[in-house]
Each structure stands twice: as structure tokens, then as C-alpha cells.
ChimeraX commands (.cxc) that place a marker at each C-alpha (Angstrom):
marker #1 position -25.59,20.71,67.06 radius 0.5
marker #1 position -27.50,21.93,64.21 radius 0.5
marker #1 position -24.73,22.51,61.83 radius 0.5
marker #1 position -24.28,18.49,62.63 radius 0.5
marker #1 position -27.40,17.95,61.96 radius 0.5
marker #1 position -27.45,19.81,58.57 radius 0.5
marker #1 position -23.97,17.92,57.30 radius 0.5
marker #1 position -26.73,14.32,58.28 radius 0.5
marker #1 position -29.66,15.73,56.33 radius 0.5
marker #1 position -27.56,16.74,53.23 radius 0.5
marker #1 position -25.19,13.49,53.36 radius 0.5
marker #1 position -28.02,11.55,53.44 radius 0.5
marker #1 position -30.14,13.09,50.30 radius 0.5
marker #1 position -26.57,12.75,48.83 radius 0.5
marker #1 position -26.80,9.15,49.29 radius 0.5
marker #1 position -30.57,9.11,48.44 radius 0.5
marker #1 position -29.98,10.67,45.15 radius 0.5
marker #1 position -26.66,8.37,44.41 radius 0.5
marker #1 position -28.94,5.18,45.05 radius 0.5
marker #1 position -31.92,6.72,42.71 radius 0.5
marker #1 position -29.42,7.19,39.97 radius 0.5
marker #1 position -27.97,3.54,40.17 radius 0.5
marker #1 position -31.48,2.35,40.47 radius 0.5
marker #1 position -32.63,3.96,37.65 radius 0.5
marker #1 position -29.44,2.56,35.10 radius 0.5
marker #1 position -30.24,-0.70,36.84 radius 0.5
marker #1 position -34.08,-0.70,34.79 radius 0.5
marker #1 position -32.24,0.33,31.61 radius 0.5
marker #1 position -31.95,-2.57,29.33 radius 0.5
marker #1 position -27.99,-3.52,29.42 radius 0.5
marker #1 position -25.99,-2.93,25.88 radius 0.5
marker #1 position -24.36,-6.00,24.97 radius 0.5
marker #1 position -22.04,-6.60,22.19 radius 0.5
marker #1 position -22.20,-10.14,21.49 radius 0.5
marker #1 position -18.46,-10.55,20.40 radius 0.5
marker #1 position -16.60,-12.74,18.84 radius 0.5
marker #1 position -20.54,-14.18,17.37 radius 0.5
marker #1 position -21.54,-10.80,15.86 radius 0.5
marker #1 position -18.69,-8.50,14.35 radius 0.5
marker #1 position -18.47,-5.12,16.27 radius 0.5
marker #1 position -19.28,-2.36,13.95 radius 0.5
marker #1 position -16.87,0.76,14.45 radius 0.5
marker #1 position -16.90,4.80,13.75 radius 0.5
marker #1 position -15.30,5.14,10.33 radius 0.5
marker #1 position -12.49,6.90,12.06 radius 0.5
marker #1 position -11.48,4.16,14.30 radius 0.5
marker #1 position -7.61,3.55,13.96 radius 0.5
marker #1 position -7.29,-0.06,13.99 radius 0.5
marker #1 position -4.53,-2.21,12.16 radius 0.5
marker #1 position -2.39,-0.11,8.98 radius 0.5
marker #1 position -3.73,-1.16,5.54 radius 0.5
marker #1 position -1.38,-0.18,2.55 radius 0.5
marker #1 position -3.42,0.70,0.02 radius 0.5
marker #1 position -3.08,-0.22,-4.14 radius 0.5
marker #1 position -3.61,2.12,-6.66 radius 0.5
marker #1 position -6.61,1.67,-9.15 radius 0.5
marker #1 position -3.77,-0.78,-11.26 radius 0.5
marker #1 position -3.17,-3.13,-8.81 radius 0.5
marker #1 position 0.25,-1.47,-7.92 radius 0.5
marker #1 position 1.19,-0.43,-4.52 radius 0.5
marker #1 position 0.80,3.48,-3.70 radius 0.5
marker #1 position 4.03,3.03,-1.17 radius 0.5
marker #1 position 6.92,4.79,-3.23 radius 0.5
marker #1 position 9.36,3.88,-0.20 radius 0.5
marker #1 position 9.59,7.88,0.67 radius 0.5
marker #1 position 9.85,7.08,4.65 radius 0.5
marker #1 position 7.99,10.05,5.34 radius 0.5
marker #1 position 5.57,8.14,7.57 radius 0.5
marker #1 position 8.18,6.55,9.37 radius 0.5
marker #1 position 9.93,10.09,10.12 radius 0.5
marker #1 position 6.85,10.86,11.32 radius 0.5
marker #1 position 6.44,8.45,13.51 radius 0.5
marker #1 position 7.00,9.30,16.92 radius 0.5
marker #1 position 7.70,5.79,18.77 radius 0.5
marker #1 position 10.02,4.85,15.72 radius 0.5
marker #1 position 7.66,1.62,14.85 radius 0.5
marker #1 position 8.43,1.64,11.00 radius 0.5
marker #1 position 10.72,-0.08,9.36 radius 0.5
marker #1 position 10.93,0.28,5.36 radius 0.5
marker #1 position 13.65,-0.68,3.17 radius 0.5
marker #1 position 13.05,0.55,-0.62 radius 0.5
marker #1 position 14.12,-0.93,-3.69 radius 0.5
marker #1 position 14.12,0.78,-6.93 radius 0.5
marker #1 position 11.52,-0.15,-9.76 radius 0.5
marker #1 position 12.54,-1.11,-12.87 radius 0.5
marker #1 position 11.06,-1.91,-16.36 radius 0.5
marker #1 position 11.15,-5.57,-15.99 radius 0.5
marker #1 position 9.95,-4.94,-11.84 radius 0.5
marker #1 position 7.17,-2.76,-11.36 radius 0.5
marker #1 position 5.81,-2.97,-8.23 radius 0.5
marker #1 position 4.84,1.07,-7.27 radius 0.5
marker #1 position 3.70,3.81,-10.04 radius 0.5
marker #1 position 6.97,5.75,-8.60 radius 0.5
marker #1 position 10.78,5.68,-9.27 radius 0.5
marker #1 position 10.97,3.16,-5.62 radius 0.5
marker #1 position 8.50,1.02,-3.83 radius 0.5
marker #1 position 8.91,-0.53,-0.05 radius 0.5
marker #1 position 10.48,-4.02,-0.46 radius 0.5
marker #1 position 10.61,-4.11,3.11 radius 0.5
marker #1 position 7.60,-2.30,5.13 radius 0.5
marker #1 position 7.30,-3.37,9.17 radius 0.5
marker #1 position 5.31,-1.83,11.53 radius 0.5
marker #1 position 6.29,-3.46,15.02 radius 0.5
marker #1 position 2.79,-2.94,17.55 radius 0.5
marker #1 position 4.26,-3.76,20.68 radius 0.5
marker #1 position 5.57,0.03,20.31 radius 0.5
marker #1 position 2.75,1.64,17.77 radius 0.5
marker #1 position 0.43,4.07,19.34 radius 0.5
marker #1 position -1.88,4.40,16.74 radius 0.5
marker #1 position -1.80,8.26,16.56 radius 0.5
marker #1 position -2.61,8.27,12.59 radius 0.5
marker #1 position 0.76,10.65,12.23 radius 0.5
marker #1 position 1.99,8.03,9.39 radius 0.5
marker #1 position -1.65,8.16,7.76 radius 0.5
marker #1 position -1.31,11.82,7.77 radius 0.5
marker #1 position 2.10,12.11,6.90 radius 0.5
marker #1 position 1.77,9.93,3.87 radius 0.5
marker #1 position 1.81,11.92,-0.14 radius 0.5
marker #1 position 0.66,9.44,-1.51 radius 0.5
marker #1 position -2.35,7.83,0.77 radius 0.5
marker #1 position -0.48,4.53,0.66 radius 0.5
marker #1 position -0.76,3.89,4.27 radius 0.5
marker #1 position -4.43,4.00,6.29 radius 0.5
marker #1 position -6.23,2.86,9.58 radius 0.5
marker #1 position -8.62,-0.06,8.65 radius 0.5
marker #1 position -10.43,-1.47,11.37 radius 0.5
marker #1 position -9.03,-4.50,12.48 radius 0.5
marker #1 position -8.56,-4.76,16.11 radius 0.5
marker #1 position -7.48,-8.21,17.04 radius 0.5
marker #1 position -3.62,-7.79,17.55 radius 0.5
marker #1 position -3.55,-9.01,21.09 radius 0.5
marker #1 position -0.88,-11.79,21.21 radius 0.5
marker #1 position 1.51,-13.52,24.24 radius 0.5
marker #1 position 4.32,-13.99,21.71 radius 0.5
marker #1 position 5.81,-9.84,20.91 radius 0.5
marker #1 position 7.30,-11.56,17.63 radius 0.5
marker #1 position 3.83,-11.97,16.38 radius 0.5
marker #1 position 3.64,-8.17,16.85 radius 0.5
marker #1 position 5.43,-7.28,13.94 radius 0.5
marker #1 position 3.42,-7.09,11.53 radius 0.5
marker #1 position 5.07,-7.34,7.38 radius 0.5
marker #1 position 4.27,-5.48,4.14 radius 0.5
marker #1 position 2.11,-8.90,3.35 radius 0.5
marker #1 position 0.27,-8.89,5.79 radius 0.5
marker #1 position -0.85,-5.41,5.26 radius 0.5
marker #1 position -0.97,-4.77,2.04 radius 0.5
marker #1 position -4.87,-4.76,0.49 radius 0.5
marker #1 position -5.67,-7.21,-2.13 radius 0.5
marker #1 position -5.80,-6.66,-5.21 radius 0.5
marker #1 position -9.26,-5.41,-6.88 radius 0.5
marker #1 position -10.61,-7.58,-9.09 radius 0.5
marker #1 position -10.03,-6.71,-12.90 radius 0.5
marker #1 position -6.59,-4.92,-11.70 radius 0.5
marker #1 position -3.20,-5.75,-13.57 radius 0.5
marker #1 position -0.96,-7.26,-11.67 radius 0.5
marker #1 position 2.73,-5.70,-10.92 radius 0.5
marker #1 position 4.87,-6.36,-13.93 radius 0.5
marker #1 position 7.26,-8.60,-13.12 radius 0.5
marker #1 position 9.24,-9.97,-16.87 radius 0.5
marker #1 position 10.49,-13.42,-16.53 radius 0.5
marker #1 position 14.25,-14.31,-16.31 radius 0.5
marker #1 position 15.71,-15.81,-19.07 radius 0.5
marker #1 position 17.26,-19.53,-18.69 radius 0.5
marker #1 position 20.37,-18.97,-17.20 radius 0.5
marker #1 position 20.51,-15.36,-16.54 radius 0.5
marker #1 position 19.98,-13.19,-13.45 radius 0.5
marker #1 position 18.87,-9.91,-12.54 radius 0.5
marker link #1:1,2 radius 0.2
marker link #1:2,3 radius 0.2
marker link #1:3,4 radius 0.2
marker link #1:4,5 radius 0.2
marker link #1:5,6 radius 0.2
marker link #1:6,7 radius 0.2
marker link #1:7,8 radius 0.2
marker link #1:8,9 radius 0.2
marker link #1:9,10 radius 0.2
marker link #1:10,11 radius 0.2
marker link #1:11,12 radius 0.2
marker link #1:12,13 radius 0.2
marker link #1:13,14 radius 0.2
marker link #1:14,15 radius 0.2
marker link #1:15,16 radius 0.2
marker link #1:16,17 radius 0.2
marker link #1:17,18 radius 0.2
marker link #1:18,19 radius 0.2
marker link #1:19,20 radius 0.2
marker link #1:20,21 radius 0.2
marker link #1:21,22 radius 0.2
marker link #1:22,23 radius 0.2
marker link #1:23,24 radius 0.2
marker link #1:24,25 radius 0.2
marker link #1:25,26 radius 0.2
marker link #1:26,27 radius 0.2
marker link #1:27,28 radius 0.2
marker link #1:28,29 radius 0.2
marker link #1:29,30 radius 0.2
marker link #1:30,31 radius 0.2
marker link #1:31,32 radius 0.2
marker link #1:32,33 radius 0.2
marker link #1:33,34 radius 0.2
marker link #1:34,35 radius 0.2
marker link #1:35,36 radius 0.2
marker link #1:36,37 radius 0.2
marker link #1:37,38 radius 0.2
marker link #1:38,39 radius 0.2
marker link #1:39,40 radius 0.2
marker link #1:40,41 radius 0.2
marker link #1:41,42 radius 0.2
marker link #1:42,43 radius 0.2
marker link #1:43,44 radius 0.2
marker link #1:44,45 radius 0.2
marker link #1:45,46 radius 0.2
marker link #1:46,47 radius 0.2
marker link #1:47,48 radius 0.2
marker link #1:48,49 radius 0.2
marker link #1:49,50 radius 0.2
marker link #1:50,51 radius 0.2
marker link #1:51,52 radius 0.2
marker link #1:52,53 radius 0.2
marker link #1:53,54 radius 0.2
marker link #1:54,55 radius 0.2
marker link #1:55,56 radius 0.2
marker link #1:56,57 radius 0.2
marker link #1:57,58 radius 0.2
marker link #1:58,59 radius 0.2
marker link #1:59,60 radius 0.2
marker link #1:60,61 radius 0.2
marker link #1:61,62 radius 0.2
marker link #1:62,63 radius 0.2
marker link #1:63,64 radius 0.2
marker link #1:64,65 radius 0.2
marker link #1:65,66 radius 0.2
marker link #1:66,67 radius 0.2
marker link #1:67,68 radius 0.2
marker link #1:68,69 radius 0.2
marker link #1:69,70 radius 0.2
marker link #1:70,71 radius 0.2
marker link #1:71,72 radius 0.2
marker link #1:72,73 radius 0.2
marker link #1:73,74 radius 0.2
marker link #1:74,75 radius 0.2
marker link #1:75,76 radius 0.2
marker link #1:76,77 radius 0.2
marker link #1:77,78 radius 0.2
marker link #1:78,79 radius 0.2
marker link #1:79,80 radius 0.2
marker link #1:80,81 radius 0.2
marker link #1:81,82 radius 0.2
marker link #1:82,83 radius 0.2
marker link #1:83,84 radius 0.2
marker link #1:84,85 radius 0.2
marker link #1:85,86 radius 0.2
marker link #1:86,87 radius 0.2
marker link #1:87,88 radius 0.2
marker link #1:88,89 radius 0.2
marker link #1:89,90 radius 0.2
marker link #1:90,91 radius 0.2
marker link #1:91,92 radius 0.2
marker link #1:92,93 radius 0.2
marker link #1:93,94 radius 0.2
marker link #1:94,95 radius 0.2
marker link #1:95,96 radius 0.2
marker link #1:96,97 radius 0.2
marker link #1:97,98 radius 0.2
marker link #1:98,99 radius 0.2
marker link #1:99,100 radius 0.2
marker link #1:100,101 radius 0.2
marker link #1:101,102 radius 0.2
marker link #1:102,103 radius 0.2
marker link #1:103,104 radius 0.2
marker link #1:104,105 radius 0.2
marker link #1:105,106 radius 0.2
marker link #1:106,107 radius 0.2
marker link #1:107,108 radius 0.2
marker link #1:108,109 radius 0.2
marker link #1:109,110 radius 0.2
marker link #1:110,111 radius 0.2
marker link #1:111,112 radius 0.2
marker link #1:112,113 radius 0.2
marker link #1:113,114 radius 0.2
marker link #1:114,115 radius 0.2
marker link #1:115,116 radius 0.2
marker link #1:116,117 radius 0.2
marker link #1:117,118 radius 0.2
marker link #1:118,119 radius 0.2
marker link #1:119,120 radius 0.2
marker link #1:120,121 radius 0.2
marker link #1:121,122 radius 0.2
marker link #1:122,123 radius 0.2
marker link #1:123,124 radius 0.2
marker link #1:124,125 radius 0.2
marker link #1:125,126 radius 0.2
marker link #1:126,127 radius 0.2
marker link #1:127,128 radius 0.2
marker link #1:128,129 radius 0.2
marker link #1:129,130 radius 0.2
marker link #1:130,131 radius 0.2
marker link #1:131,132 radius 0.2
marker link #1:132,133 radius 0.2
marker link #1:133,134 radius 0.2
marker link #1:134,135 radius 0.2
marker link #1:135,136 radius 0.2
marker link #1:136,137 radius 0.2
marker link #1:137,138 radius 0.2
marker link #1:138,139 radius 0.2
marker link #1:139,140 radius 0.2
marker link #1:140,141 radius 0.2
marker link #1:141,142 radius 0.2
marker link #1:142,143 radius 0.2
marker link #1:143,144 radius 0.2
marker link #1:144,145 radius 0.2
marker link #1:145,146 radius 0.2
marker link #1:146,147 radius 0.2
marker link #1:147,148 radius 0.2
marker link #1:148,149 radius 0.2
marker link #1:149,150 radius 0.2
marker link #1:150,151 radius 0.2
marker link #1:151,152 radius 0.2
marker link #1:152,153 radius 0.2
marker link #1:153,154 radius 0.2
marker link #1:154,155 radius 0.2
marker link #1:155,156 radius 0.2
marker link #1:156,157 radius 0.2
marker link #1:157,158 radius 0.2
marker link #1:158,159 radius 0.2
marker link #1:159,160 radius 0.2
marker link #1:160,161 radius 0.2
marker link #1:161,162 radius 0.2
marker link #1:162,163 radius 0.2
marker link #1:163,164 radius 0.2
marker link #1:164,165 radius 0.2
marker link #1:165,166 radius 0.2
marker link #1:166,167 radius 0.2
view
């Protein structure tokens, strides 16, 4: 009879001290982000949606190596490189991505591509709003991802074609 007792006693400070702890959050002021009105501010490490980055002349740093797509574990990224040439520059390499897909219906956003990356072309930036009810949408393209160009930056060389010829 006593042990009973003693399992009542203790299961009901148990209870006492589970009620004082949700009485005591319940004072707190509540945290509210007021999204989509304010912007959410994130950590500077927060792996949102790929950025590829340009180089201080306007050209893309992506020299088509597919290291970050051999490092990518789910197999997301899709590149197809082209070579530059002296009428095309697009890169400051030999090759640049003509074709650069990331597909997020499969990407897991484990930074392996950031990290894998010689040349820092590729980074988290912090957008978040991917969210879609169509998967097509969820391939994102090298335009869509690729940073603008700074201001002041020459744009990639591209010589035009002469009348009549071809490249």
C-alpha cells in the first residue's frame, strides 16, 4: 500500500512540475516571424538555393570540371561544357558549363558540390522558396542561378558573326 502510494505522490509532482513548465512558456511573449511581410533573416551558413558565382570580370567561375556533380551524392547535376574560344569567352578557363541543372526534387542540400568546387563557382545563397506542385518547375537552369553581373564588370566576349558566315 505504501509503495502505491509513493508511485501517486511522485506521478503527481511529475504532473505538477510538467504543468508549471507549460505555464511558465505560456507568459513568455510568443516569437513570431511575420512572413511573407517581413523577409526572414538567416545564419550566414544556411544552405538555401545554388548561386554560381562570376569572377571580378563579369565571367563565370564554372570551368565545366563536373567535380561538383561527381560529388554529388543524389546525382542532381547536370552540366554539359562547351569549350571557350577567342571570339566566345564565357569562363576565365579552357571550358565553361553551357548547360548547368540542378534538379531539387532530388537535391539534399548537403553543400558537397560547394565544397567540392576549385574554383568557388558554385555556393548556398539563401533563397528558400522552391516549394512548387509542378516537379518540372524543380529544375532549376544555369540562368536562373547564375549571379548578375557587378556593375562596372565586362561582359563575356562574345565577337559578332560576319554576314553570312557561321561559327
Amino acid at each position: 500500500m505504501a509503495s502505491k502510494l509513493g508511485t501517486v505522490i511522485s506521478s503527481a509532482t511529475e504532473i505538477a512540475r510538467g504543468l508549471g513548465i507549460t505555464l511558465r512558456e505560456m507568459m513568455q511573449p510568443a516569437l513570431t516571424e511575420d512572413y511573407p511581410d517581413v523577409p526572414p533573416s538567416f545564419q550566414e551558413r544556411y544552405r538555401g538555393k545554388h548561386v554560381l558565382r562570376r569572377d571580378e570580370n563579369g565571367l563565370e567561375k564554372c570551368v565545366g570540371c563536373f567535380l561538383c556533380a561527381a560529388a554529388c551524392p543524389v546525382e542532381c547535376i547536370y552540366i554539359e561544357a562547351a569549350e571557350n574560344t577567342e571570339l566566345v569567352r564565357i569562363s576565365g578557363g579552357e571550358r565553361y558549363a553551357k548547360v548547368y541543372n540542378i534538379d531539387y526534387s532530388r537535391c539534399i542540400f548537403c553543400g558537397y558540390c560547394v565544397e567540392a568546387c576549385p574554383t568557388d563557382a558554385i555556393t548556398h545563397g539563401h533563397g528558400f522558396e522552391l516549394a512548387s506542385y509542378d516537379v518540372s518547375t524543380l529544375i532549376q537552369r544555369k540562368e536562373m542561378m547564375l549571379e548578375a553581373a557587378k556593375p562596372g564588370a565586362k561582359a563575356p566576349v562574345i565577337a559578332p558573326v560576319a554576314a553570312g558566315g557561321h561559327h
